[in-house]
C-alpha positions in Angstrom: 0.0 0.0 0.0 1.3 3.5 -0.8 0.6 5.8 1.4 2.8 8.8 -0.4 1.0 11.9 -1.3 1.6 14.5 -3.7 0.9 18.0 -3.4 0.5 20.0 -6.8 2.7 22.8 -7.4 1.1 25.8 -9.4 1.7 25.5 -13.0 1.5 29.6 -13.9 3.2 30.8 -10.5 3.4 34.5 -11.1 4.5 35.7 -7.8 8.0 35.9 -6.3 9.9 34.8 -3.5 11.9 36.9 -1.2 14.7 35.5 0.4 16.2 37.3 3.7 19.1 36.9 6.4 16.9 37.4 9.9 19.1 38.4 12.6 17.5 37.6 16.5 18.3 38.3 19.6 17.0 37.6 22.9 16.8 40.5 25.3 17.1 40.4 28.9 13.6 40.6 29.5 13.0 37.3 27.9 11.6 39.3 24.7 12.9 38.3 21.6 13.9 40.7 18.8 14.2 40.0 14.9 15.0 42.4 12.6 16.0 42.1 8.3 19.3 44.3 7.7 18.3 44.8 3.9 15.2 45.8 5.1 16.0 49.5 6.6 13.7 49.4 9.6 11.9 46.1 9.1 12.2 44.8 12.7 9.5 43.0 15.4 10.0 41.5 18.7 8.0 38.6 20.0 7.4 36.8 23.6 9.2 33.8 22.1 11.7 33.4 18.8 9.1 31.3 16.9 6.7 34.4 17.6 9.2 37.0 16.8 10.1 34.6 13.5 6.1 34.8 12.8 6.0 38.6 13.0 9.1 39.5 11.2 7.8 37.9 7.9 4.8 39.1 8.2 6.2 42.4 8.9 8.2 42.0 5.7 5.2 40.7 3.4 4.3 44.5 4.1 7.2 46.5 3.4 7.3 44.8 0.4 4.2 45.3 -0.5 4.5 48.7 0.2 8.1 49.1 -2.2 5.8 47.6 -4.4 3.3 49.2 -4.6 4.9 52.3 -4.4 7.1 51.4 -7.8 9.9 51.7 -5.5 12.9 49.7 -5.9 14.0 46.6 -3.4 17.1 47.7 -1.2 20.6 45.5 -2.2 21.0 42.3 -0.3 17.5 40.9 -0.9 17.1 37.5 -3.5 14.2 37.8 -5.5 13.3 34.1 -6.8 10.5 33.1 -9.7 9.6 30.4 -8.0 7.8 29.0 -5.1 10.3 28.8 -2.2 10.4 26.7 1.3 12.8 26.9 3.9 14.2 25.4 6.3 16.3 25.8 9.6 17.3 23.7 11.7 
């Protein structure tokens, strides 16, 4: 019996992919901060590093929106793929 599943990748993927260096730190309040260098003032802070992690890419999904949207052009040090993209740290 196979119990493998495939999940489709979209065909006529239009988007792109962002790829960023996160750099975290955890303060001594037990906060933890995360912040995208290439990103002039893209930072977040979260009770935990997986929350901070959660609100710094959401906190990016907007700023680049916002370049975006804006016609204005993405800083140096940012990958720009055109292609679907998953990663992983471990």
């Amino acid at each position: 019996m196979n119990d493998i599943r495939y999940i489709p990748i979209e065909k006529n993927f239009s988007g792109r992919s962002y790829v960023f260096h996160v750099e975290l730190t955890n303060k001594s309040n037990g906060y933890w901060i995360a912040w995208i260098a290439s990103l002039p003032g893209c930072a977040a802070w979260g009770c935990s590093k997986d929350e901070a992690l959660e609100v710094i890419t959401k906190t990016a999904q907007l700023y680049l929106r916002m370049l975006v949207e804006k016609g204005l052009h993405l800083p140096d040090g940012v990958t720009v793929m055109q292609t679907p993209v998953i990663a992983v740290t471990v």
